[in-house]
C-alpha positions as CSV (number, residue, x, y, z in Angstrom):
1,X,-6.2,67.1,31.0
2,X,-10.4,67.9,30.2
3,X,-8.6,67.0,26.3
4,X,-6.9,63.6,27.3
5,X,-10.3,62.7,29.3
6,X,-12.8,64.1,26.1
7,X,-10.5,61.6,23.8
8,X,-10.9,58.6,26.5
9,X,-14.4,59.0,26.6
10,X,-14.9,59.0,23.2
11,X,-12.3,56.0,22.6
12,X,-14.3,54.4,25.2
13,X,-17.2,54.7,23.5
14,X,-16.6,54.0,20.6
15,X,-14.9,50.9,21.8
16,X,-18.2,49.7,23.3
17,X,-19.8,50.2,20.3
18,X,-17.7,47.9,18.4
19,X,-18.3,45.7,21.1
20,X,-22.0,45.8,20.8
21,X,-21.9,45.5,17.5
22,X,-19.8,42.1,17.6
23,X,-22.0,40.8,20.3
24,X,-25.5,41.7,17.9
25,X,-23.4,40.1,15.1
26,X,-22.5,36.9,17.1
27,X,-26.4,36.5,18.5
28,X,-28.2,36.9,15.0
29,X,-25.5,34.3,14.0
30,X,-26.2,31.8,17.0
31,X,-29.7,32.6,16.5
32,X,-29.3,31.0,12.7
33,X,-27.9,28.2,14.0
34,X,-29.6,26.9,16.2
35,X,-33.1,28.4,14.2
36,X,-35.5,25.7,15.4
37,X,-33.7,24.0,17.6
38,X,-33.2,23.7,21.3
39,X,-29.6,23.2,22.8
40,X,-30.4,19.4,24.1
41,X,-31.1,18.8,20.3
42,X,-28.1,20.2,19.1
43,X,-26.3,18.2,21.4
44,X,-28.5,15.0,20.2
45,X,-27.7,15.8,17.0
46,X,-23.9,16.0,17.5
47,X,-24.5,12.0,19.5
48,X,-25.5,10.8,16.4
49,X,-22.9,12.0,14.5
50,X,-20.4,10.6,16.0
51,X,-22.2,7.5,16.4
52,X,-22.7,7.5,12.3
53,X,-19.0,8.5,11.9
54,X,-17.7,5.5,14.2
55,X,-20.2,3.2,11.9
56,X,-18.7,4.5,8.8
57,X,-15.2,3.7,10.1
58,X,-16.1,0.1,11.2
59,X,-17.8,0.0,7.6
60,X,-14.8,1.2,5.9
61,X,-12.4,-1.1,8.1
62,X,-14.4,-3.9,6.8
63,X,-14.7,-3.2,3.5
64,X,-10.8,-2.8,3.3
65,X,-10.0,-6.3,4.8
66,X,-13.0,-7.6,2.1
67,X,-10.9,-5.6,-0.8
68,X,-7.3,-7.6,1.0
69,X,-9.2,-10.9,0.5
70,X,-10.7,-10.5,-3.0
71,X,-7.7,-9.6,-4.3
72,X,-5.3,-12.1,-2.6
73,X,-7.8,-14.3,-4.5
74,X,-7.5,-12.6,-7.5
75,X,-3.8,-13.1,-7.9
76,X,-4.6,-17.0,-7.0
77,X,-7.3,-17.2,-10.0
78,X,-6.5,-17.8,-13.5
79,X,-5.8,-15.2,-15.5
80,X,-3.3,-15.8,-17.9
81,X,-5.1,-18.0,-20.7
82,X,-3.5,-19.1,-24.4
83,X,-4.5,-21.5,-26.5
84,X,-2.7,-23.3,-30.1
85,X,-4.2,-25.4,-32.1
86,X,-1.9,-27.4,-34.4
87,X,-2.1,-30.7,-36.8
88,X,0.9,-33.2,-34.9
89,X,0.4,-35.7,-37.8
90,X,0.5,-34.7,-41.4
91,X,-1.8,-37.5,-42.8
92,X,-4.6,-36.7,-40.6
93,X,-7.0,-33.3,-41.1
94,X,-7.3,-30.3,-39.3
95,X,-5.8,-28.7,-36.3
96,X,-7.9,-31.2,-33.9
97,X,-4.9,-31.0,-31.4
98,X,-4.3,-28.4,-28.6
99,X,-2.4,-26.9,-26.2
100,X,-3.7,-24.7,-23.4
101,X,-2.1,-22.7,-21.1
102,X,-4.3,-21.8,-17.6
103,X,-1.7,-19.3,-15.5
104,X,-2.3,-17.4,-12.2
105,X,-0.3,-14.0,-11.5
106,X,2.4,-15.6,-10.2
107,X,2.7,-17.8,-13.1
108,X,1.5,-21.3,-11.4
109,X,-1.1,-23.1,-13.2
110,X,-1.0,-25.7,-15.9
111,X,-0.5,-27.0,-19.5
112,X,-3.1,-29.5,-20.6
113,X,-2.7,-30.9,-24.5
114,X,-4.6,-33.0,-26.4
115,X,-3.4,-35.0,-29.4
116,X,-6.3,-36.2,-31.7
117,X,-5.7,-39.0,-34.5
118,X,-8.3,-41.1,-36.1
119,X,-7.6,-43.7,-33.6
120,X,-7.6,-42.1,-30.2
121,X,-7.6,-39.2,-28.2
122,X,-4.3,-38.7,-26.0
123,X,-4.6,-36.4,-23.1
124,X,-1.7,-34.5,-21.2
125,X,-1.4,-32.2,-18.0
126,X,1.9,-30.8,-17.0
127,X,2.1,-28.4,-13.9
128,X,3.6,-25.3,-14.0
129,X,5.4,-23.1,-11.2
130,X,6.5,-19.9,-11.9
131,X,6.2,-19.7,-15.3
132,X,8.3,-23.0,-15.9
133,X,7.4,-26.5,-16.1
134,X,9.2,-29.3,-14.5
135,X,8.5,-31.5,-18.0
136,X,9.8,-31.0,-21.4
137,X,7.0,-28.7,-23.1
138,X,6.7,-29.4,-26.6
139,X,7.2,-26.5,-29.0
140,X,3.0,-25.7,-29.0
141,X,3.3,-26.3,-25.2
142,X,5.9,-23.4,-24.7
143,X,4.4,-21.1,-27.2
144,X,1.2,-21.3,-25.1
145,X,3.2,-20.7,-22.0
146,X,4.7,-18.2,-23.3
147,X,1.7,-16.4,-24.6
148,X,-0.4,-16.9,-21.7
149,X,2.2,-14.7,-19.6
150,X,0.7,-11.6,-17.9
């Protein structure tokens, strides 16, 4: 029985040991932390943490909605752009005649042409709605609808 109690003893002791040591171990590290400062500061410090993280997420919020707008405007903005130049009538020179295709991302926009002769200048615009016009395009016309396709 003195045996069993010798071994308790000793078991006991060095279990406080341990335990001292993990308490020594824990303070020094506390001590670390908070080197310099007092518990209200700590606290404080926390506060405005979690202040600055709420600001950040009312930031990011916003800057997400801003990011939803720009680019609903994007795909609203022309983007798809072609241009052909061409000569409609033989006797005349150059390739003083166009056709230019101004397309969105969903393929609305429109065709403007321009004939030239020595005469006059002719103007056209023709809408277009999903890559497809409600007017006969002329071969130039359809070539820069075709080209100007995202």
């Amino acid at each position: 029985m003195i045996i069993n109690t010798n071994i308790m003893i000793y078991a006991l002791t060095i279990l406080v040991l341990v335990l001292l040591g993990w308490l020594i171990k824990n303070e020094i590290r506390m001590k670390r932390l908070m080197a310099g400062k007092k518990a209200s500061d700590l606290e404080e410090v926390l506060m405005t943490l979690v202040k600055d993280l709420d600001g950040l997420q009312k930031s990011k919020n916003k800057i997400e909605t801003d990011i939803n707008k720009i680019e609903d405007r994007l795909r609203k903005s022309i983007r798809g752009l072609s241009t052909v130049r061409f000569n409609p009538f033989k006797d005349s020179g150059g390739n003083q005649s166009f056709a230019i295709a101004l397309l969105n991302d969903d393929g609305d926009g429109v065709i403007i042409s321009s004939l030239y002769s020595r005469e006059r200048m002719s103007v056209f615009a023709k809408p277009v709605k999903s890559h497809v016009s409600e007017y006969d395009l002329t071969k130039e016309e359809s070539e820069a609808l075709t080209s100007a396709k995202l």
